[in-house]
C-alpha positions in Angstrom: -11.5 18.0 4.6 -14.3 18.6 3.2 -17.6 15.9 4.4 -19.0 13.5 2.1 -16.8 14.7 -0.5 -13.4 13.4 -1.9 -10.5 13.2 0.6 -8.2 15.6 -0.7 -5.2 13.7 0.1 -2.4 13.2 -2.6 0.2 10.8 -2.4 4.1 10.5 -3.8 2.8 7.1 -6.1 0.3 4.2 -5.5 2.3 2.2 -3.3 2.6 5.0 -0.9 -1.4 5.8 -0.9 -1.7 2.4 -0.9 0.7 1.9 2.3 -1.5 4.9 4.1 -4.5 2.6 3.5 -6.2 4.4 0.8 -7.5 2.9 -2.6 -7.5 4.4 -6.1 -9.5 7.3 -6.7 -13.1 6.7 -8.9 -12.3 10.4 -10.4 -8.8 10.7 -11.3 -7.9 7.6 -11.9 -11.4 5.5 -13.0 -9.4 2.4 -14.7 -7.3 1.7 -11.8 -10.3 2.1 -9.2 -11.8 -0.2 -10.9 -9.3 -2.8 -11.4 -8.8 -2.1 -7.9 -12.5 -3.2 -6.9 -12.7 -5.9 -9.3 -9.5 -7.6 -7.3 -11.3 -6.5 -3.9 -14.6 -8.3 -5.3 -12.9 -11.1 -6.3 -10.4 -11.5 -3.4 -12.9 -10.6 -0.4 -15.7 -12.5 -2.3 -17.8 -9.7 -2.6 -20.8 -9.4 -5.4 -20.4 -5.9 -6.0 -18.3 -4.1 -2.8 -19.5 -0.2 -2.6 -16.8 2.6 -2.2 -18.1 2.6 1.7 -17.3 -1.0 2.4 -13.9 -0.9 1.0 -12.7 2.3 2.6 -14.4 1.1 6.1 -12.4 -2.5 5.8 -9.4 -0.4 4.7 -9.6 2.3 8.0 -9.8 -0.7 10.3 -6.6 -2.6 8.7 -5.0 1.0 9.0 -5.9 2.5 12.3 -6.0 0.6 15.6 -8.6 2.1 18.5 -6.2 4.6 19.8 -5.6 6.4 16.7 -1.8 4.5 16.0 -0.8 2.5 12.3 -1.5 -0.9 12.3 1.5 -3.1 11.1 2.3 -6.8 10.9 5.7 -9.1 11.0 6.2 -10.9 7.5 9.1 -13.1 6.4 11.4 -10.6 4.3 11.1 -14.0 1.7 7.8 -13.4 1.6 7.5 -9.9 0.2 5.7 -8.9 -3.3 6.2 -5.9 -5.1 4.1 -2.8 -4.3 4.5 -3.3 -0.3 6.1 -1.0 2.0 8.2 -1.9 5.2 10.4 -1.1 7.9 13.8 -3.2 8.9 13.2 -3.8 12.2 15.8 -1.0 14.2 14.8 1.1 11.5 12.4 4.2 11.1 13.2 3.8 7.5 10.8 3.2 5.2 11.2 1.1 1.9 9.4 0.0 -0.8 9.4 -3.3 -2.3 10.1 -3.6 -6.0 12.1 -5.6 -8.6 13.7 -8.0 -6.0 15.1 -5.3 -3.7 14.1 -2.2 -1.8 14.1 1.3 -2.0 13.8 4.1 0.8 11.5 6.3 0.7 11.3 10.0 0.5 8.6 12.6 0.8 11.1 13.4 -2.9 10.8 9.7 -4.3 12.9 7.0 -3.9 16.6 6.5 -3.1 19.0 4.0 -4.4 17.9 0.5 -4.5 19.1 -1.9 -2.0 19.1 -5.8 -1.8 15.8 -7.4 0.1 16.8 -7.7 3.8 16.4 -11.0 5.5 14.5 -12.4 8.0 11.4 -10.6 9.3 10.5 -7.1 8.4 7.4 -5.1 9.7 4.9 -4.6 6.9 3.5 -0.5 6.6 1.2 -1.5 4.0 -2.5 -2.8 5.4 -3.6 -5.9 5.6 -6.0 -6.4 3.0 -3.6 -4.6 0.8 -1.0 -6.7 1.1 -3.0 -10.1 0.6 -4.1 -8.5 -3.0 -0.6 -8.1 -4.2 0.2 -11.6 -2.4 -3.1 -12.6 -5.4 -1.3 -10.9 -7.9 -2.5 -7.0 -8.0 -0.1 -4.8 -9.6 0.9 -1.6 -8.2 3.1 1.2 -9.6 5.3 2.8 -9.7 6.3 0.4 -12.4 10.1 2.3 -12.3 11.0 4.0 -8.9 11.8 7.8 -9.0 14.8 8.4 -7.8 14.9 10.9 -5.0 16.1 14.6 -5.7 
């Protein structure tokens, strides 16, 4: 990758950029950057956050010191829309949507499945997941199904 320019990553959806720990993108997608930031500013209480202190508090929710994913344990109850987890016993992914799950695919989505119980881990960072827990939105708004 190129420094000081933009990462050239590109993901399946939002939820699954989102899920890697990386936020909208100011040039391909300027409205949802910044309804991103304005739920970041209002969220973190930050005046004005710059693109710098988002993606610095978004690398530490993601990464831990040795290079490995940071995840957390949250009650399967307590899910919202937009996240992405494992089953425990599972290297399964699944996204959250619509009151049930569907597992993911480099392709898209498979069939959805009911919401599992008890504790799942969460994939999706930290910060992430407490702006969907305020109410941010995150696509995809209807699943694609896996081919």
């Amino acid at each position: 990758m190129r420094p000081k320019l933009f990462t050239e990553l590109f993901f399946l959806d939002e939820a699954t950029a989102l899920a890697a720990g990386h936020r909208p993108c100011h040039l391909c997608n300027r409205a949802r950057f910044d309804e991103f930031f304005a739920a970041w500013s209002h969220h973190f209480a930050m005046s004005r956050p710059t693109v710098k202190d988002v993606d610095g508090m978004l690398h530490a929710a993601r990464i831990d010191d040795v290079g490995r994913k940071k995840t957390f344990f949250a009650d399967a109850e307590q899910l919202f829309d937009g996240l992405m987890i494992k089953i425990p016993g599972s290297t399964q992914p699944y996204l959250v949507h619509c009151d049930g799950i569907y597992p993911w695919t480099s392709h898209g989505y498979g069939i959805k499945d009911d919401l599992p119980r008890g504790e799942v881990e969460v994939l999706t960072p930290q910060p992430i997941h407490e702006l969907l827990r305020a109410g941010l939105k995150v696509g995809p708004r209807n699943p694609l199904l896996a081919w």
